[in-house]
MIMILUM-902502 format. One record per residue: x, y, z of N, C-alpha, C in turn. Coordinates in steps of 0.05 Angstrom, whole numbers, plus 5000, padded with zeros to 4 digits. Atoms other than C-alpha are relative to their C-alpha. Last residue first. Example, Ala and Ser with C-alpha at 12.3 -4.5 7.8 and 13.67 -1.06 7.14 Angstrom:
498449764999527349795143498550225014
501849765000524649105156501850245000
This chain:
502550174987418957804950497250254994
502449784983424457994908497649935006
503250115010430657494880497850175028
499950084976437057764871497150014998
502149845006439257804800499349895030
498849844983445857384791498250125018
500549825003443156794758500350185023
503449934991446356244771499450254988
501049695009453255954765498350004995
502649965014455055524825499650264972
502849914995462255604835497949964990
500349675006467355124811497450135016
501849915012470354604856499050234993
502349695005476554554876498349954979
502050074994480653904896498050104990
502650084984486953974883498849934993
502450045009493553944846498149975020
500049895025500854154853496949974986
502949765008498754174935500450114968
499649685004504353854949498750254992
498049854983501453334977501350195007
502149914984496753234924501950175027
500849785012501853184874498350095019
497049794999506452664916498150274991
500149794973498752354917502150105017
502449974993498652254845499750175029
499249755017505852074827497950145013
498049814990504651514877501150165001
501849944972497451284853502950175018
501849795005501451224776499050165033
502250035019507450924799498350235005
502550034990513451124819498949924984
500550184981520751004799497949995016
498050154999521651694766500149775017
501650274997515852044768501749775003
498750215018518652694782499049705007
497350154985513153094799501449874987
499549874985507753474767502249895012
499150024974507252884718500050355016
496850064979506153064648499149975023
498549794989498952894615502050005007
496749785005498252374569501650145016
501049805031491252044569502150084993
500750055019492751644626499850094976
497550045003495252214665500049704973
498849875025488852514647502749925002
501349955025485351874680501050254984
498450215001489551794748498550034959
497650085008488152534758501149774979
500549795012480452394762502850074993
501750165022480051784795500550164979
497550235011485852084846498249924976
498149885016480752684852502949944989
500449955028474852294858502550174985
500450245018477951864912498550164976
496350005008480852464953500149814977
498449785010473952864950502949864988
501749955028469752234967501650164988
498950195004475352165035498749954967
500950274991474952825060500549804970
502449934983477453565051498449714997
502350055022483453425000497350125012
498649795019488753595056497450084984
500349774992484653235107500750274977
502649985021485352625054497850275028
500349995033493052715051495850035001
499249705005493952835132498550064963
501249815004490652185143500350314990
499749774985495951805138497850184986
500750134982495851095100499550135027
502850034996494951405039499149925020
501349745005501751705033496949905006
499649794964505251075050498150265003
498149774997502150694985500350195027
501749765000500050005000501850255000
Protein backbone atom coordinates (compact mmCIF):
# COMPACT_ATOMS: atom_id res chain seq x y z
CA UNK A 1 0.00 0.00 0.00
CA UNK A 2 1.04 3.44 -0.77
CA UNK A 3 2.58 5.35 2.48
CA UNK A 4 0.84 8.50 1.67
CA UNK A 5 -2.53 6.98 1.93
CA UNK A 6 -2.12 5.43 5.02
CA UNK A 7 -2.04 8.99 6.91
CA UNK A 8 -4.71 10.90 7.13
CA UNK A 9 -3.04 14.17 6.60
CA UNK A 10 -3.50 13.53 2.55
CA UNK A 11 -7.33 13.10 2.68
CA UNK A 12 -7.68 16.14 5.33
CA UNK A 13 -5.66 17.93 2.82
CA UNK A 14 -8.32 17.11 0.00
CA UNK A 15 -11.32 17.79 2.54
CA UNK A 16 -12.53 14.08 3.01
CA UNK A 17 -12.36 10.79 1.73
CA UNK A 18 -15.13 11.16 -1.65
CA UNK A 19 -13.05 14.31 -2.51
CA UNK A 20 -9.62 12.32 -2.36
CA UNK A 21 -11.07 9.31 -4.42
CA UNK A 22 -12.59 11.43 -7.11
CA UNK A 23 -9.67 13.38 -7.41
CA UNK A 24 -7.11 10.42 -7.70
CA UNK A 25 -10.01 8.91 -10.23
CA UNK A 26 -9.81 11.94 -11.90
CA UNK A 27 -5.97 12.66 -12.08
CA UNK A 28 -5.24 8.95 -12.62
CA UNK A 29 -7.35 9.33 -16.00
CA UNK A 30 -5.58 12.53 -17.67
CA UNK A 31 -2.40 11.05 -16.76
CA UNK A 32 -3.63 8.20 -18.68
CA UNK A 33 -4.38 10.20 -21.57
CA UNK A 34 -0.88 11.85 -21.56
CA UNK A 35 -0.53 14.43 -19.27
CA UNK A 36 3.03 15.29 -17.58
CA UNK A 37 3.60 14.41 -14.11
CA UNK A 38 3.86 17.33 -11.66
CA UNK A 39 6.54 15.46 -10.07
CA UNK A 40 9.30 13.43 -10.91
CA UNK A 41 7.90 10.18 -11.62
CA UNK A 42 10.82 8.44 -11.72
CA UNK A 43 10.33 5.00 -10.03
CA UNK A 44 6.69 5.58 -9.04
CA UNK A 45 3.68 4.58 -10.07
CA UNK A 46 0.70 6.08 -11.18
CA UNK A 47 -1.29 6.39 -7.35
CA UNK A 48 2.31 7.54 -6.15
CA UNK A 49 2.89 10.35 -8.66
CA UNK A 50 -0.72 11.26 -7.73
CA UNK A 51 -0.65 11.73 -4.13
CA UNK A 52 3.18 13.31 -4.20
CA UNK A 53 0.91 15.91 -6.30
CA UNK A 54 -1.63 16.16 -3.78
CA UNK A 55 0.68 16.63 -1.13
CA UNK A 56 2.17 19.27 -2.54
CA UNK A 57 -0.64 20.84 -3.24
CA UNK A 58 0.40 20.74 -7.36
CA UNK A 59 -3.26 19.72 -7.70
CA UNK A 60 -6.57 19.86 -5.86
CA UNK A 61 -9.70 19.51 -5.18
CA UNK A 62 -11.74 22.75 -6.22
CA UNK A 63 -14.87 23.02 -7.18
CA UNK A 64 -16.37 25.62 -9.46
CA UNK A 65 -18.92 27.98 -8.24
CA UNK A 66 -22.50 27.58 -8.74
CA UNK A 67 -23.38 29.73 -11.73
CA UNK A 68 -26.84 31.20 -11.45
CA UNK A 69 -28.46 33.96 -12.11
CA UNK A 70 -27.12 36.89 -10.45
CA UNK A 71 -30.38 39.01 -9.99
CA UNK A 72 -31.50 38.79 -6.44
CA UNK A 73 -34.71 37.43 -6.00
CA UNK A 74 -37.78 39.97 -4.58
CA UNK A 75 -40.56 39.00 -2.51
Amino acid sequence: MIEALKNDDIITKVGGRFKLTALMQKRWLELMQGARPTVDPTGKTELEIIAQEILEGKITAETPEPQGDDREVQS
